[in-house]
PDB file of N, CA, C, O and CB in Angstrom:
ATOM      1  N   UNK A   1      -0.443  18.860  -0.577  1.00  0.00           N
ATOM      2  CA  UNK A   1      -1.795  19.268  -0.268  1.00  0.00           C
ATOM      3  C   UNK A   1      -2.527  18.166   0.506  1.00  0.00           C
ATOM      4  O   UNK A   1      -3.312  18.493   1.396  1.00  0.00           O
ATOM      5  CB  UNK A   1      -2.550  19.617  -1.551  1.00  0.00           C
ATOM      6  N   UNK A   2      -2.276  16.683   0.169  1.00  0.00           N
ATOM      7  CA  UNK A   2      -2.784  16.214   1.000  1.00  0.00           C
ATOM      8  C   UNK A   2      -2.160  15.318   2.018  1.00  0.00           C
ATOM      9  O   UNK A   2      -2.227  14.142   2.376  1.00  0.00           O
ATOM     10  CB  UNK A   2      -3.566  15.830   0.487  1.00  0.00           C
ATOM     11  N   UNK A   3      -1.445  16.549   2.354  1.00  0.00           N
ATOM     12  CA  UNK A   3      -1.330  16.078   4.158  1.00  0.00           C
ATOM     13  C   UNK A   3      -1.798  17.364   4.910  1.00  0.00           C
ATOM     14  O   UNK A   3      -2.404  17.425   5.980  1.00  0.00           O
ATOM     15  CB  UNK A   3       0.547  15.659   4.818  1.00  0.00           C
ATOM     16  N   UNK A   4      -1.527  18.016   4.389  1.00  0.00           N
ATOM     17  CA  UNK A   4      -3.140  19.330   4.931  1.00  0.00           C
ATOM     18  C   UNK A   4      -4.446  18.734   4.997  1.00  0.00           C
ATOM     19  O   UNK A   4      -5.137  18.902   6.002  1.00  0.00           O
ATOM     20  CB  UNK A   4      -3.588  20.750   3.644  1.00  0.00           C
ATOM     21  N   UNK A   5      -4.803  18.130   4.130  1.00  0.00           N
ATOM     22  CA  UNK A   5      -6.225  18.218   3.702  1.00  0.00           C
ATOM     23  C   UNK A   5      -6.703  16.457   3.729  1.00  0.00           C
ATOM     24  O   UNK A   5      -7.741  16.093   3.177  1.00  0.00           O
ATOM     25  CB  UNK A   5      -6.336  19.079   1.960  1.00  0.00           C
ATOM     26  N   UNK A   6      -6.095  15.816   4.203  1.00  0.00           N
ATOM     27  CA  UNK A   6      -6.178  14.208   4.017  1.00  0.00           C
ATOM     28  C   UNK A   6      -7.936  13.988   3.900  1.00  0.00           C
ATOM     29  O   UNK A   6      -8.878  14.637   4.355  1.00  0.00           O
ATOM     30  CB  UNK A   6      -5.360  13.229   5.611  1.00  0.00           C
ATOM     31  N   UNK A   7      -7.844  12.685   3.019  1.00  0.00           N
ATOM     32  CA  UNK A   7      -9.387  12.249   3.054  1.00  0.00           C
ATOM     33  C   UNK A   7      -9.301  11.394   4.628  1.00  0.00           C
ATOM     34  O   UNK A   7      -8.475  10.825   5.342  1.00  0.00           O
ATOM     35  CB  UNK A   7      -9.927  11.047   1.432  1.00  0.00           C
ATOM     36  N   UNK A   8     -10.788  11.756   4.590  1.00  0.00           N
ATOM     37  CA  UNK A   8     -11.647  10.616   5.640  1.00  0.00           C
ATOM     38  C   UNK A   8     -11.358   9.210   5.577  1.00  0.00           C
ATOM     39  O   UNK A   8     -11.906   8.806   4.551  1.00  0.00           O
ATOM     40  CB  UNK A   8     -13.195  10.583   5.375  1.00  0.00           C
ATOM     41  N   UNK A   9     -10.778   8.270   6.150  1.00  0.00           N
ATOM     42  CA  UNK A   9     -10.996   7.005   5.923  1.00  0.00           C
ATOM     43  C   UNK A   9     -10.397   6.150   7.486  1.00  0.00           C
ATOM     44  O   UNK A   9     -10.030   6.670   8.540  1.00  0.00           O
ATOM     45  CB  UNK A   9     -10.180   6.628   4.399  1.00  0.00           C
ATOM     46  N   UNK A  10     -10.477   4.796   7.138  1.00  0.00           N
ATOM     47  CA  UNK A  10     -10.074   4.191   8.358  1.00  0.00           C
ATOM     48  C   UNK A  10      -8.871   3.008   8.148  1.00  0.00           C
ATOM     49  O   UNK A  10      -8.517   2.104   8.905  1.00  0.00           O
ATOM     50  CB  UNK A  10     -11.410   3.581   9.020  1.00  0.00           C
ATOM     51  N   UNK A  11      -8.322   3.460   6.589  1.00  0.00           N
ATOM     52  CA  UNK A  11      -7.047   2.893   6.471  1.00  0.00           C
ATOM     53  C   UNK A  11      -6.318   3.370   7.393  1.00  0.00           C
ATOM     54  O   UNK A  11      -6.457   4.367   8.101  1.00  0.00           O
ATOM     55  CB  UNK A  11      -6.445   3.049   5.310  1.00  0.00           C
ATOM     56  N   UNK A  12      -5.167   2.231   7.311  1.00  0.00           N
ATOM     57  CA  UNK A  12      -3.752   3.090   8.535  1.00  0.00           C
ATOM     58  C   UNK A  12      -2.777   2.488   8.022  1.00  0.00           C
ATOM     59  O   UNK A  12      -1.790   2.510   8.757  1.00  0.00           O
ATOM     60  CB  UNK A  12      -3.647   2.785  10.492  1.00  0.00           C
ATOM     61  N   UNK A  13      -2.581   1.759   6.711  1.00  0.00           N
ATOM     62  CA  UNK A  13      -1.436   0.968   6.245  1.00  0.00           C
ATOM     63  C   UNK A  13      -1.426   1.220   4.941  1.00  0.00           C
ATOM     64  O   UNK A  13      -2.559   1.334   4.473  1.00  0.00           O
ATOM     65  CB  UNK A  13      -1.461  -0.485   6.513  1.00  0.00           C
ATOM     66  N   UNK A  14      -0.245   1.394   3.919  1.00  0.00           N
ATOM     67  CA  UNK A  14       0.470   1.490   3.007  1.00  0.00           C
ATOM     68  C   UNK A  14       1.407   1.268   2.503  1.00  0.00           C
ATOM     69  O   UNK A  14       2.446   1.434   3.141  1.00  0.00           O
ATOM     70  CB  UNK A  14       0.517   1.952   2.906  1.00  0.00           C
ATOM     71  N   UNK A  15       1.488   0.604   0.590  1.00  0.00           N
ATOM     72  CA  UNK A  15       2.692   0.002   0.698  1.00  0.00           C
ATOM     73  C   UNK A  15       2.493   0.398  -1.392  1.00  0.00           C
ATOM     74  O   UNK A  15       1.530   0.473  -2.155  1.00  0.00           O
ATOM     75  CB  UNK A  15       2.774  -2.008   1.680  1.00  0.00           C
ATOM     76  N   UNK A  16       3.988   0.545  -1.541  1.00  0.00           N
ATOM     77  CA  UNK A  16       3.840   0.789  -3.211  1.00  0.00           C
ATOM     78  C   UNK A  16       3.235  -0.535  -3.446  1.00  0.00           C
ATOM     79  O   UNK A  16       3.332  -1.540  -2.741  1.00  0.00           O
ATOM     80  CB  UNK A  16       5.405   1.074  -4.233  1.00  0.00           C
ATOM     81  N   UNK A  17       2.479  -0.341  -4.754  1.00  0.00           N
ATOM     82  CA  UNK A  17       2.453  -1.311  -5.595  1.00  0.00           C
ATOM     83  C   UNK A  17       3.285  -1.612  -6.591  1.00  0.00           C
ATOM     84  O   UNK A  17       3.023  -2.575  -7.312  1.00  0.00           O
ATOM     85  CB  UNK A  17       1.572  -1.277  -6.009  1.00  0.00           C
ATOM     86  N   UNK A  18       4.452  -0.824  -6.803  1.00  0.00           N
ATOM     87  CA  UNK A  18       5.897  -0.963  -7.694  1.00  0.00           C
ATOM     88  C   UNK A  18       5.200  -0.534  -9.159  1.00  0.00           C
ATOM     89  O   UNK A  18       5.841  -0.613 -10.206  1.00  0.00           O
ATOM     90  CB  UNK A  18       6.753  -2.868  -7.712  1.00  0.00           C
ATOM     91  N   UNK A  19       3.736  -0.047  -9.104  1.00  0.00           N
ATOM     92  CA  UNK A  19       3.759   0.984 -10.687  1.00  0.00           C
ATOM     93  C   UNK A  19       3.288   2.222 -10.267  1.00  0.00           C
ATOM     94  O   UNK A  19       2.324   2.721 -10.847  1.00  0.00           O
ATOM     95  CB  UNK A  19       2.632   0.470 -12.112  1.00  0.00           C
ATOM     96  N   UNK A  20       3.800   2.755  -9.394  1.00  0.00           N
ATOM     97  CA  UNK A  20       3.438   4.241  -8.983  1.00  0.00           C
ATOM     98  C   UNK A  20       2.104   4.373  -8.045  1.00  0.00           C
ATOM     99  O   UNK A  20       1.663   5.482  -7.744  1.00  0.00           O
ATOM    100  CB  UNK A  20       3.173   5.136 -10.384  1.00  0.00           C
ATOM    101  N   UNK A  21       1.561   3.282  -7.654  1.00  0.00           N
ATOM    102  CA  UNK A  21       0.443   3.588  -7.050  1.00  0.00           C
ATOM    103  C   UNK A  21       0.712   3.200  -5.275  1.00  0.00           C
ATOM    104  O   UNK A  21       1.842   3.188  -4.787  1.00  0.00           O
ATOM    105  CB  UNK A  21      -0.791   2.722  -7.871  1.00  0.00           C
ATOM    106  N   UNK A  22      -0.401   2.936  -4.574  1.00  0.00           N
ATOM    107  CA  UNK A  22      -0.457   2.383  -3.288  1.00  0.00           C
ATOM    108  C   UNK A  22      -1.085   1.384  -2.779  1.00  0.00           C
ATOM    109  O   UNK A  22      -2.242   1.654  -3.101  1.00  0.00           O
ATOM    110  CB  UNK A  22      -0.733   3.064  -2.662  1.00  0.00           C
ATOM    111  N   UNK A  23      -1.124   0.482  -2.247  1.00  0.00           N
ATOM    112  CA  UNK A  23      -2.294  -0.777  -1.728  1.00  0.00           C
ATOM    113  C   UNK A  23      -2.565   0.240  -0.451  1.00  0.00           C
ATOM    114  O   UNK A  23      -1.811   1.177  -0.187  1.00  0.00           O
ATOM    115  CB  UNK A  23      -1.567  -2.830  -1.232  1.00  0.00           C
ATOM    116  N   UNK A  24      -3.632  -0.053   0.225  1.00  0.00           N
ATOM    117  CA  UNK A  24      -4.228   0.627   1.180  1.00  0.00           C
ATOM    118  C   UNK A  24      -4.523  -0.021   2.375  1.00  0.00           C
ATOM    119  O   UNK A  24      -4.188   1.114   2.714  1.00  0.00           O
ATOM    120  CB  UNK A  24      -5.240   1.112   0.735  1.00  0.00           C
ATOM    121  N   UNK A  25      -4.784  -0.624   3.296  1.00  0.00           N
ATOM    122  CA  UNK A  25      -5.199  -1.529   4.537  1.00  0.00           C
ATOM    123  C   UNK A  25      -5.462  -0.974   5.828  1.00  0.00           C
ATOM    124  O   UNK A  25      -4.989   0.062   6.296  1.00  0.00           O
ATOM    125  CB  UNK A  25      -4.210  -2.467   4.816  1.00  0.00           C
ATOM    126  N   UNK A  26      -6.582  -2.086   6.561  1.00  0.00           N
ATOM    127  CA  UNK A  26      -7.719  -1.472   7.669  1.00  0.00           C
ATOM    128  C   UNK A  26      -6.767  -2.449   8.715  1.00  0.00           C
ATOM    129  O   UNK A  26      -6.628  -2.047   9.870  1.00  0.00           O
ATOM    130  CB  UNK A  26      -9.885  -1.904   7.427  1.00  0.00           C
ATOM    131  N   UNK A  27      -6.237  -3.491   8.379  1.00  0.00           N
ATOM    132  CA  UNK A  27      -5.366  -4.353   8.863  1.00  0.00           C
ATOM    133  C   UNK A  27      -4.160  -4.537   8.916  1.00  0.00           C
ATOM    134  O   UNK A  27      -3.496  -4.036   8.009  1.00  0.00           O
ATOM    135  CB  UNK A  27      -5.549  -5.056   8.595  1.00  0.00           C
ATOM    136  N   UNK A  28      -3.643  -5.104   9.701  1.00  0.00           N
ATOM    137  CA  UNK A  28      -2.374  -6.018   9.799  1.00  0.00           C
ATOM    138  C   UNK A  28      -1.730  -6.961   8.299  1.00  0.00           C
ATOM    139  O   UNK A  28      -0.886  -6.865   7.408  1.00  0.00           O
ATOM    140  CB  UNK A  28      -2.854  -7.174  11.020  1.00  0.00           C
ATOM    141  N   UNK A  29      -3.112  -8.126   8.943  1.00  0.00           N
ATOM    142  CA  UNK A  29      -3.499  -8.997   7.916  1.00  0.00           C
ATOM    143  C   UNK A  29      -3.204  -8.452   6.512  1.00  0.00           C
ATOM    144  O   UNK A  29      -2.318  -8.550   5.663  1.00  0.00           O
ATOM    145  CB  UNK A  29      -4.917  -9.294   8.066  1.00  0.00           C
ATOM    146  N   UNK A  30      -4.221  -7.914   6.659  1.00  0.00           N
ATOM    147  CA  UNK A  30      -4.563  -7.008   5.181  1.00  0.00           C
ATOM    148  C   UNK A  30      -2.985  -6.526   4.440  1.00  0.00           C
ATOM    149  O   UNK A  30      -2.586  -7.094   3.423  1.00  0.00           O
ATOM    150  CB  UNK A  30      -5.635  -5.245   5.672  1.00  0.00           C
ATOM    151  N   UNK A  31      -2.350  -5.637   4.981  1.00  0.00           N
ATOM    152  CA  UNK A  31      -0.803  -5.062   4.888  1.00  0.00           C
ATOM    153  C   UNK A  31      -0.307  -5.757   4.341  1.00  0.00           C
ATOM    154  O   UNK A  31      -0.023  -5.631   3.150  1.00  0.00           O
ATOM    155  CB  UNK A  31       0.029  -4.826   5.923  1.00  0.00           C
ATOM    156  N   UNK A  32       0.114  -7.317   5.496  1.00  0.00           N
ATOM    157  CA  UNK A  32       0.886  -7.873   5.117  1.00  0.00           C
ATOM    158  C   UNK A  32       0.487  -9.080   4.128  1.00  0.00           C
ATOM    159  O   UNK A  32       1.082 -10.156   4.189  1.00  0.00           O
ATOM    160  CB  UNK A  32       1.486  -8.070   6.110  1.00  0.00           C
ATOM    161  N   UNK A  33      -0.273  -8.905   3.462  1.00  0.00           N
ATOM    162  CA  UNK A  33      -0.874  -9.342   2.403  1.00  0.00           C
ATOM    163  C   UNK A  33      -0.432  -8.533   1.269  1.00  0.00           C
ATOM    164  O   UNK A  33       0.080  -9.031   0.266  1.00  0.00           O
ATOM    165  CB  UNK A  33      -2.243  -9.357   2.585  1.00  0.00           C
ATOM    166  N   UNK A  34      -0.685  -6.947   1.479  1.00  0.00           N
ATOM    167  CA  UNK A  34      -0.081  -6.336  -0.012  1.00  0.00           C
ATOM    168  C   UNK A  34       1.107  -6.293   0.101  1.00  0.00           C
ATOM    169  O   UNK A  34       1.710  -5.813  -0.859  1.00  0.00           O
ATOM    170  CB  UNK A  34      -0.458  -4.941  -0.512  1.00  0.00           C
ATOM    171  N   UNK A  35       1.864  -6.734   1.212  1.00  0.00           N
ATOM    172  CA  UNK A  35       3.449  -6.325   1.110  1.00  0.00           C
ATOM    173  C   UNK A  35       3.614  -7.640   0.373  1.00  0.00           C
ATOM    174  O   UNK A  35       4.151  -7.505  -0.726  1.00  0.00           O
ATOM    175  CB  UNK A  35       4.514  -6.054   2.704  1.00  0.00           C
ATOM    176  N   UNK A  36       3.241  -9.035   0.750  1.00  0.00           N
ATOM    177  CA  UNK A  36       3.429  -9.600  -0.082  1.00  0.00           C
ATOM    178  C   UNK A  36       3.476  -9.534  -1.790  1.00  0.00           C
ATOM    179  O   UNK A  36       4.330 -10.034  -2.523  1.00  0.00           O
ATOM    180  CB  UNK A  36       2.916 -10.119   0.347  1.00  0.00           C
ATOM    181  N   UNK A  37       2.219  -8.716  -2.187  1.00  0.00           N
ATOM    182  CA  UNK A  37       2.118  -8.797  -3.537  1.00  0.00           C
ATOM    183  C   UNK A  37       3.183  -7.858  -3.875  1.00  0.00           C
ATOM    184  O   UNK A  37       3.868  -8.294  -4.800  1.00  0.00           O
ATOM    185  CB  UNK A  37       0.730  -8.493  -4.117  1.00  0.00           C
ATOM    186  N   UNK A  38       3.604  -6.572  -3.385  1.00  0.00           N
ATOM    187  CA  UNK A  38       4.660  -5.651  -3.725  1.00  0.00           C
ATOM    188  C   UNK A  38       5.926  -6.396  -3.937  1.00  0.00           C
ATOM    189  O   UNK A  38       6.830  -5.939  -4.637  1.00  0.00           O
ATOM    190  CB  UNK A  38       4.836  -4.606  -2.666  1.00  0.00           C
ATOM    191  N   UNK A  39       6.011  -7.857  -3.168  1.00  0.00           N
ATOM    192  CA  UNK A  39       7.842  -8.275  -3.325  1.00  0.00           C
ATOM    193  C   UNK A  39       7.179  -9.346  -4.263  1.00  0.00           C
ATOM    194  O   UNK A  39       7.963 -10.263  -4.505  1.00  0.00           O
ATOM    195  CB  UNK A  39       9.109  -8.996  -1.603  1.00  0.00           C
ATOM    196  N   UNK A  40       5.878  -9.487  -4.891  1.00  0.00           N
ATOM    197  CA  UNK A  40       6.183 -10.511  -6.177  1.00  0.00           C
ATOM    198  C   UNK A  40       6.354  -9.738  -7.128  1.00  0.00           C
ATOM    199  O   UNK A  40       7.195 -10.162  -7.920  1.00  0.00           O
ATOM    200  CB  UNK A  40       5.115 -11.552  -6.633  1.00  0.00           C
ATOM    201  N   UNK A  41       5.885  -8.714  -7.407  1.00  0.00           N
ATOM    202  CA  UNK A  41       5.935  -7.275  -8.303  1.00  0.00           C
ATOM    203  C   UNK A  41       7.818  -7.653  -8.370  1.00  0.00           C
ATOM    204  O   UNK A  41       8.454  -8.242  -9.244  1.00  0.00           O
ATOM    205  CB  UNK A  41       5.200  -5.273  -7.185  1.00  0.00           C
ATOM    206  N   UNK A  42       8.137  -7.223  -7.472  1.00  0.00           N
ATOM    207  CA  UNK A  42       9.745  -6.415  -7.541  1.00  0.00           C
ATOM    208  C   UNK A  42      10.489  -7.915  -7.874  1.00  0.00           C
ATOM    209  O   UNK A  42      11.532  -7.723  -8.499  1.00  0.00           O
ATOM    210  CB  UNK A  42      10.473  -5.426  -5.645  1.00  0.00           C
ATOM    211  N   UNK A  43      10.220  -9.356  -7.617  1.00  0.00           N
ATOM    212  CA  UNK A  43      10.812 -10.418  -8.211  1.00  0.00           C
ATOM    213  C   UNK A  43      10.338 -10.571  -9.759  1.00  0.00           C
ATOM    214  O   UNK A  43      10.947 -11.403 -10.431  1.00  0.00           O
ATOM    215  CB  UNK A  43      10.500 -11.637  -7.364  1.00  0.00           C
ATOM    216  N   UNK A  44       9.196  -9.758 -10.427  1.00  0.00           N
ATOM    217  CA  UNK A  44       9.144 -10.032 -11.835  1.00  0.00           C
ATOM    218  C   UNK A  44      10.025  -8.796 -12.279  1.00  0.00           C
ATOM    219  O   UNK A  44      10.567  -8.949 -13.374  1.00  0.00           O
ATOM    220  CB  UNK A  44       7.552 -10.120 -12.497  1.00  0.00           C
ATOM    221  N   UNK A  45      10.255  -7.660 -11.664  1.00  0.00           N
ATOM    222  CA  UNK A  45      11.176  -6.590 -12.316  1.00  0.00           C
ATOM    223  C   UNK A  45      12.103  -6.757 -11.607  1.00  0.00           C
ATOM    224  O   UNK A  45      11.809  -6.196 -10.551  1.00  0.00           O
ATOM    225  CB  UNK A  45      10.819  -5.158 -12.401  1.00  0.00           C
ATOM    226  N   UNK A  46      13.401  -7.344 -11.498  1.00  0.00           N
ATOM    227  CA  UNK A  46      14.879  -7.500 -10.837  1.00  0.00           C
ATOM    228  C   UNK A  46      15.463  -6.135 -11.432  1.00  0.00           C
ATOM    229  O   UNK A  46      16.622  -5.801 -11.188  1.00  0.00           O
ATOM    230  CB  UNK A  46      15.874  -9.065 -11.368  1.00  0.00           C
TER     231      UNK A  46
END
C-alpha cells in the first residue's frame, strides 16, 4: 500500500536498522552515517 500511496517527504535514503525498522536521510552525509550505525548493529549480533 505504500508504494501506491507513499507519504510526502524529502528523504531519498534508506537503510535497516537491523531491528526491523529504517534510518531515513535528506543526505549523503546523513546515509552514510546510518549505514555506519547499521554495520555496528550487525558487529554486536555476528
Amino acid at each position: 500500500e505504500a508504494a501506491f500511496n507513499p507519504l510526502a517527504t524529502r528523504d531519498l535514503y534508506f537503510v535497516a536498522t537491523g531491528s526491523g525498522g529504517h534510518y531515513f536521510a535528506r543526505t549523503l552525509a546523513e546515509h552514510n552515517r546510518n549505514i555506519a550505525k547499521y554495520r555496528k548493529t550487525l558487529e554486536g549480533n555476528p
